[in-house]
C-alpha positions as CSV (number, residue, x, y, z in Angstrom):
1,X,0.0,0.0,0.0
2,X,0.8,3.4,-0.2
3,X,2.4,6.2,2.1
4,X,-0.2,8.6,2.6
5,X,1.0,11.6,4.5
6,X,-1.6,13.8,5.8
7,X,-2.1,17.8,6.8
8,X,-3.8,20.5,7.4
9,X,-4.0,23.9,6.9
10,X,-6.2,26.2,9.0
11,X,-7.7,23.2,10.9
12,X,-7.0,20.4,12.9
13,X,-7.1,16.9,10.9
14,X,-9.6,14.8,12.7
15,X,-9.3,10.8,12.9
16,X,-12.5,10.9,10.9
17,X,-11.2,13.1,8.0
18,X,-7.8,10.9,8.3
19,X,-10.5,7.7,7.5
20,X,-11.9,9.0,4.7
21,X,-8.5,10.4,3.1
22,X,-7.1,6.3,3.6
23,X,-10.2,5.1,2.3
24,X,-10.7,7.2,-0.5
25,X,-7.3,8.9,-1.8
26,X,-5.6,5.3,-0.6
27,X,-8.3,3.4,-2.1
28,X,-7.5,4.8,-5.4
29,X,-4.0,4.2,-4.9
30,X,-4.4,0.5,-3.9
31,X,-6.1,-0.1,-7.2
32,X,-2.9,0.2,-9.1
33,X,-0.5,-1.0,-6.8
34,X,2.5,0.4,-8.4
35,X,5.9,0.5,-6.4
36,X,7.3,2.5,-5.0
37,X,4.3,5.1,-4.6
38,X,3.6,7.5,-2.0
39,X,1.0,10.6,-1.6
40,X,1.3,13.7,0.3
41,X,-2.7,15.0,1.0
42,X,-3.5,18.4,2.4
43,X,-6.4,19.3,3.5
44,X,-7.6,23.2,4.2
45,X,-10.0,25.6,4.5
46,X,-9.9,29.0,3.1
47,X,-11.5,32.1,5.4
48,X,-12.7,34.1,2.3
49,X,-16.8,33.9,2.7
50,X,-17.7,35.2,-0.8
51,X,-15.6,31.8,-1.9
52,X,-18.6,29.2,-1.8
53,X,-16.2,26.2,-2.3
54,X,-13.7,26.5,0.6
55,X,-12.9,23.4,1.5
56,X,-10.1,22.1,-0.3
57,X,-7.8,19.0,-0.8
58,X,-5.0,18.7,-2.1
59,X,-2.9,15.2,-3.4
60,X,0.2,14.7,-4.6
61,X,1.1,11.4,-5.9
62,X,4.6,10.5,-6.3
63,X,4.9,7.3,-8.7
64,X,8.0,6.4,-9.3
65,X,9.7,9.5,-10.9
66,X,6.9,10.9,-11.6
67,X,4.4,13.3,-9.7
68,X,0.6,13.6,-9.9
69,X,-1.2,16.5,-9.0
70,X,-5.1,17.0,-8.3
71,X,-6.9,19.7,-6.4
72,X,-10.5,19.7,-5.3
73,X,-12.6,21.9,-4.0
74,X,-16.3,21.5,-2.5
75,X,-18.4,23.4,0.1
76,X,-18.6,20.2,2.1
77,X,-14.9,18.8,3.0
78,X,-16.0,15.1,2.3
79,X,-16.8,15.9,-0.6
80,X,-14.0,17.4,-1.8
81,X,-11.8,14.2,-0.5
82,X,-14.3,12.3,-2.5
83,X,-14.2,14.3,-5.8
84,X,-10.1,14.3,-5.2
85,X,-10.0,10.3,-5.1
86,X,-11.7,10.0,-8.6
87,X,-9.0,12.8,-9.5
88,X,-6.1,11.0,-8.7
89,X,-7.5,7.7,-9.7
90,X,-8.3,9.2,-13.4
91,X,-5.1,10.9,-13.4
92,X,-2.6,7.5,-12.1
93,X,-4.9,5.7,-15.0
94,X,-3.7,7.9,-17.6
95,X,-0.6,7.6,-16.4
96,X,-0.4,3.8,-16.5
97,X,-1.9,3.4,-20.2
98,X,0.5,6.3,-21.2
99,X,3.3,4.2,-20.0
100,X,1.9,0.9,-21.8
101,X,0.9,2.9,-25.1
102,X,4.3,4.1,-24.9
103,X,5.7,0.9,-25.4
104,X,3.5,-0.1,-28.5
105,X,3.0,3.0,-30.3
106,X,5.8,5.3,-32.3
107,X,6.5,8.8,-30.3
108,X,4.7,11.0,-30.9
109,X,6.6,14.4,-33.4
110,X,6.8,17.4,-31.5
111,X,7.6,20.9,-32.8
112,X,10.7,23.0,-32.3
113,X,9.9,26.6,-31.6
114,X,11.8,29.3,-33.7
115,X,13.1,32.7,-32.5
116,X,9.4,34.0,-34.3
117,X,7.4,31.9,-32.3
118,X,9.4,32.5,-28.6
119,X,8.7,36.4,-29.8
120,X,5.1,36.1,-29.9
121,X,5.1,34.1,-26.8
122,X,6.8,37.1,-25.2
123,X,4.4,39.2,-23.6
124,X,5.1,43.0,-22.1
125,X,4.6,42.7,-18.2
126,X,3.5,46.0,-16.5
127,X,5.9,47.8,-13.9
128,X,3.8,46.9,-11.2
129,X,3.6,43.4,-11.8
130,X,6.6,41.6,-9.9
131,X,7.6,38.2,-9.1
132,X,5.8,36.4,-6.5
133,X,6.6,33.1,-6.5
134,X,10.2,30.9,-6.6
135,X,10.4,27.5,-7.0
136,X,13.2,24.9,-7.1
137,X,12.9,21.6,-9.2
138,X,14.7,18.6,-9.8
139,X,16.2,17.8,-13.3
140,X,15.9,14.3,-13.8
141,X,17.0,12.9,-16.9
142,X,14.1,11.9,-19.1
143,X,13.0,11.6,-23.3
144,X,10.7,14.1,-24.6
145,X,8.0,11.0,-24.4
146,X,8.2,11.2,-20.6
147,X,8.2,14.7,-20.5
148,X,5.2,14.7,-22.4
149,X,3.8,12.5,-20.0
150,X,4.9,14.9,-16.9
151,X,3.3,17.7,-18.5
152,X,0.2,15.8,-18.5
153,X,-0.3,14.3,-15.7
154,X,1.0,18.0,-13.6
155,X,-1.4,19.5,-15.8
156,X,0.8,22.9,-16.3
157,X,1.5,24.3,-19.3
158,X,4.9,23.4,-19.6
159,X,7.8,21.2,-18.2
160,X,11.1,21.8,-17.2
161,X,13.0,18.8,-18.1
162,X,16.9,17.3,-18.4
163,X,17.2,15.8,-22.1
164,X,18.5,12.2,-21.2
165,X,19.6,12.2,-25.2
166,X,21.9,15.1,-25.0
167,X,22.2,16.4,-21.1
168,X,20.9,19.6,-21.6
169,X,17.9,21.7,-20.5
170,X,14.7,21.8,-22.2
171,X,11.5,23.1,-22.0
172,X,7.8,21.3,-23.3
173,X,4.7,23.1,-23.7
174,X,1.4,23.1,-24.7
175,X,0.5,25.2,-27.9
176,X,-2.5,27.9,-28.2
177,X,-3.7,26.0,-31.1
178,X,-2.7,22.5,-29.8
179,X,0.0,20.3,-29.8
180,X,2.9,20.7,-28.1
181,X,6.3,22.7,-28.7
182,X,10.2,22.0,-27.7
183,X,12.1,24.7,-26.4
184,X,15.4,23.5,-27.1
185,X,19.2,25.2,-26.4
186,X,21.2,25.9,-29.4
187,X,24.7,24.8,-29.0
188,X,27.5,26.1,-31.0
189,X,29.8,23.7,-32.3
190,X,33.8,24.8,-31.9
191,X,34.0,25.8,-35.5
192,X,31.3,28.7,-34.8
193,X,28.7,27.2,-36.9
194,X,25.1,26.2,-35.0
């Protein structure tokens, strides 16, 4: 079975809410009984009154190298565990027939993005605006498959990856008009020439 690691934020976690959490989030866990897998689950509630849905909770599923994300919210606290369960079970289901289709299908061809298409990307922030928000991650070496796969199942727009083909950074994300592109670096060779 599963680690499941449980907190709150802004209130106590009650044995009660620590059943349902094991029976649902873990429940959905034991189903696919891959090793090693673990979850962290937060639970909170959020002050703001004109915020119908403030009862939220959080799961974060570590498989393997991977990490699965879901969030749900719901005026009623069970429910929101409830609602998060199907999430995560959904999500760790993709997940599995990503990695199976992976092995039986061709990859899939994914775009490299051109100095035009980084320009339009690039957007002009307002003086005001600032940075709010730092965050470390860890490169671990993967193919663009896998990192397709990460973007996915994070459900973020892009991904952050270490190119286990060449060692160097790169960057998926999700297009406007779908797909996905490859931010790739461009690496001068000694000569001069790219």
């Amino acid at each position: 079975m599963a680690d499941i690691k449980i907190s709150g934020r802004k209130l106590s976690v009650t044995d009660a809410m620590r059943a349902r959490v094991e029976e649902k989030i873990g429940g959905a866990l034991k189903v696919f009984d891959i090793q090693p897998m673990s979850a962290d689950v937060v639970l909170r509630v959020d002050k703001n009154p004109s915020n119908p849905d403030r009862r939220t909770c959080e799961v974060t599923v570590y498989v393997r190298d991977r990490v699965v994300r879901v969030t749900s919210s719901a005026e009623d606290l069970d429910a929101a565990i409830d609602e998060a369960g199907d999430k995560v079970s959904r999500q760790i289901r993709k997940y599995k027939t990503k990695v199976l289709d992976r092995r039986t299908r061709a990859p899939r061809p994914v775009t490299e993005m051109s100095v035009s298409d980084l320009a339009d990307l690039i957007e002009e922030v307002p003086e005001d605006e600032q940075l709010v928000r730092e965050k470390y991650i860890d490169l671990t070496p993967m193919t663009e498959e896998e990192a397709l796969i990460q973007t996915d199942l994070i459900g973020h727009g892009f991904y952050v990856f270490e190119n286990a083909t060449t060692g160097l950074i790169n960057v998926i994300y999700r297009r406007r008009n779908g797909g996905y592109g490859i931010i790739k670096p461009k690496i001068e060779s000694e000569d001069g020439i790219a």
